[in-house]
C-alpha positions as CSV (number, residue, x, y, z in Angstrom):
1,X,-4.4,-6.4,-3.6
2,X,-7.8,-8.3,-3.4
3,X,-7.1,-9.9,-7.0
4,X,-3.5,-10.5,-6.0
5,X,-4.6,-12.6,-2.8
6,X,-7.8,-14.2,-5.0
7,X,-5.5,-15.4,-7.9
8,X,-3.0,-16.9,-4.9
9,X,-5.6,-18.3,-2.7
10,X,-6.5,-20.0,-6.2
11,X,-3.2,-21.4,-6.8
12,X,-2.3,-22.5,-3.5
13,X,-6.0,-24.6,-3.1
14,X,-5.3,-26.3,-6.8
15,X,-2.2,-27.6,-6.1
16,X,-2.9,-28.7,-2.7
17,X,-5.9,-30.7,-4.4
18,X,-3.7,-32.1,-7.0
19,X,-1.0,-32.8,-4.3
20,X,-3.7,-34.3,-2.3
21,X,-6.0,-36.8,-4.0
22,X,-2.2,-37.5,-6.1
23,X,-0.4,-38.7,-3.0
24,X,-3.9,-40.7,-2.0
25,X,-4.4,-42.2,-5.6
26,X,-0.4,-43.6,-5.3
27,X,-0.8,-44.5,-1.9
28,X,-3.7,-46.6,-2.5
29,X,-2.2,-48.1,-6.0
30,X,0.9,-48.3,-4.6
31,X,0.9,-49.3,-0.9
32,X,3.8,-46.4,-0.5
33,X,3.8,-45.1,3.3
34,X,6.4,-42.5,1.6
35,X,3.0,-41.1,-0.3
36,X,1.4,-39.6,3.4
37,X,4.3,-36.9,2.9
38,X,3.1,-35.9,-0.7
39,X,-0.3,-36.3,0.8
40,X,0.4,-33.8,4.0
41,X,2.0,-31.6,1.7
42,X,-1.2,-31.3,-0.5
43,X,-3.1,-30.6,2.3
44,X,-0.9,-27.5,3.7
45,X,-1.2,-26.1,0.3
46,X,-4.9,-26.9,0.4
47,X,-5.7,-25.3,3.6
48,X,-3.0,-22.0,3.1
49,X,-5.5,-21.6,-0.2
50,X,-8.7,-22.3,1.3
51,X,-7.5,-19.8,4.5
52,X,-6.7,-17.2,1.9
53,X,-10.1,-17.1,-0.2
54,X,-11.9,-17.0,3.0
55,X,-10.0,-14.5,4.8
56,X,-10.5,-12.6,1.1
57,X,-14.3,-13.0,1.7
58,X,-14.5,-12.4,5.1
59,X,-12.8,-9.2,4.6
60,X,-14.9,-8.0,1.3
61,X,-18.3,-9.0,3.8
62,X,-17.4,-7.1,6.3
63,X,-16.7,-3.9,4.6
64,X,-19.9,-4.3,2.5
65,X,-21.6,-4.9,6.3
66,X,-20.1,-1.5,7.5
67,X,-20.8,0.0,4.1
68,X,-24.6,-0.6,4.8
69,X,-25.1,-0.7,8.7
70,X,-22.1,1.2,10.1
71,X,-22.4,4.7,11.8
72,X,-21.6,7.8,9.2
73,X,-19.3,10.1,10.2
74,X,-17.4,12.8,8.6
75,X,-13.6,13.0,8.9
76,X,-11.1,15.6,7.9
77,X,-8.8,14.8,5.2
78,X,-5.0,15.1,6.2
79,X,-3.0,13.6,3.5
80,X,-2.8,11.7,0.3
81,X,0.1,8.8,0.7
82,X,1.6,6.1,0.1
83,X,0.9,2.6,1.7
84,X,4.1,1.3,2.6
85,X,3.0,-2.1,4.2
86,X,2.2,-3.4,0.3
87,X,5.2,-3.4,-2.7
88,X,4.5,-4.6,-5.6
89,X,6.9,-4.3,-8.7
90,X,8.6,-1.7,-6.8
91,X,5.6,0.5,-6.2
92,X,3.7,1.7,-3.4
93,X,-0.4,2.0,-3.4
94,X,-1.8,5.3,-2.9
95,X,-4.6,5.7,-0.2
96,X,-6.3,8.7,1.9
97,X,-5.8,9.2,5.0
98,X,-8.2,10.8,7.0
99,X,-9.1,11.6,10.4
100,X,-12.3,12.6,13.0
101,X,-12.7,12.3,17.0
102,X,-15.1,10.1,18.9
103,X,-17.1,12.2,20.7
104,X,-17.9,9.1,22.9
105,X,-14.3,9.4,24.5
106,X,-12.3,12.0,23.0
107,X,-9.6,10.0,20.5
108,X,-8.7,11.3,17.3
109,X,-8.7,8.1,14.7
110,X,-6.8,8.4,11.5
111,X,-8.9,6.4,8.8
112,X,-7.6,4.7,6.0
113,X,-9.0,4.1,2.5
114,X,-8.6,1.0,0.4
115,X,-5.7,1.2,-1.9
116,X,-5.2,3.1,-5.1
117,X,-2.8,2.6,-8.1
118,X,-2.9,5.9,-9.8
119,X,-3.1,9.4,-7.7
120,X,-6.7,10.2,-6.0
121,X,-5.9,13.7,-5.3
122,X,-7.0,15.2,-8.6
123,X,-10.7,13.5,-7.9
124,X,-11.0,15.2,-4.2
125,X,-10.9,18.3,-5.9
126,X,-11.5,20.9,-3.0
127,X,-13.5,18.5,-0.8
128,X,-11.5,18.8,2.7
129,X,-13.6,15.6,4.1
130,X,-14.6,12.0,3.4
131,X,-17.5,9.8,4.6
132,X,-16.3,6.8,7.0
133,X,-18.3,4.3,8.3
134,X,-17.7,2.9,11.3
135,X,-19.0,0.5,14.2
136,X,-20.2,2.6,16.9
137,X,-19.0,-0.1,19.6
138,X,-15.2,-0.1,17.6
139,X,-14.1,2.7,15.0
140,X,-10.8,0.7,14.7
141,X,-13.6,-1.1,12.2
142,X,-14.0,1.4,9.4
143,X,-15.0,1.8,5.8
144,X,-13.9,4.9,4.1
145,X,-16.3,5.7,1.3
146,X,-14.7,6.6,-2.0
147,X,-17.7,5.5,-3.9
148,X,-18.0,8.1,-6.8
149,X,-15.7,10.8,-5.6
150,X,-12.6,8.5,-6.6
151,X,-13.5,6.3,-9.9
152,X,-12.3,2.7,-9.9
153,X,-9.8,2.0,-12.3
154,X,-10.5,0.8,-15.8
């Protein structure tokens, strides 16, 4: 998904530049008011692009963030399913779902891992929990640790 949203972030900011300094180049050679409209176009495609890559980033930073600061809890494993919010080619992602209370007020969250193309299940082996890290003040902000239980894929 992250190299999905990278490689269209990158296609959506190049041809918003092109669009861009194409509709200013004509405009200015040309003297075409008709030109803004190409120009306005370029910069929609420019800024979807830009928004993309740094929502991309933003999201990569802050898992890395909660990776190193966050609160380390342990939480039960319930299942190993499919991500239906994301199709691609017909398929669904694989992620683990787990789950631990707050003992700050009592909620059961259910935690989510990053996605998976091919089946974790075989790597969790006979483990029945998974490291998440949280923010203390939010768990709905959450990094589930995979790091060498699951390999990445090659």
């Amino acid at each position: 998904m992250e190299l999905v949203l990278k490689i269209v972030g990158g296609i959506f900011a190049a041809l918003g530049a092109v669009f861009g300094f194409l509709g200013l180049f004509l405009l200015y050679k040309l003297s075409f008011t008709p030109m803004l409209v190409f120009c306005a176009l370029g910069g929609i495609f420019l800024a979807v692009g830009i928004g993309l890559l740094v929502a991309q980033s933003q999201i990569r930073r802050r898992r890395a963030r909660l990776l190193d600061e966050g609160q380390r809890i342990l939480a039960d494993i319930v299942e190993v399913g499919y991500d239906t919010r994301v199709c691609v080619n017909g398929r669904y992602p694989l992620v683990i779902r787990c789950q631990a209370v707050n003992p700050a007020d009592g909620c059961v969250y259910v935690f989510q891992s990053q996605a998976f193309w091919f089946d974790p299940a075989p790597f969790l082996g006979d483990r029945t929990q998974l490291p998440v890290y949280v923010d203390p003040d939010n768990y709905r902000h959450y990094a589930v640790d995979t790091e060498g239980i699951v390999p990445a894929k090659g």
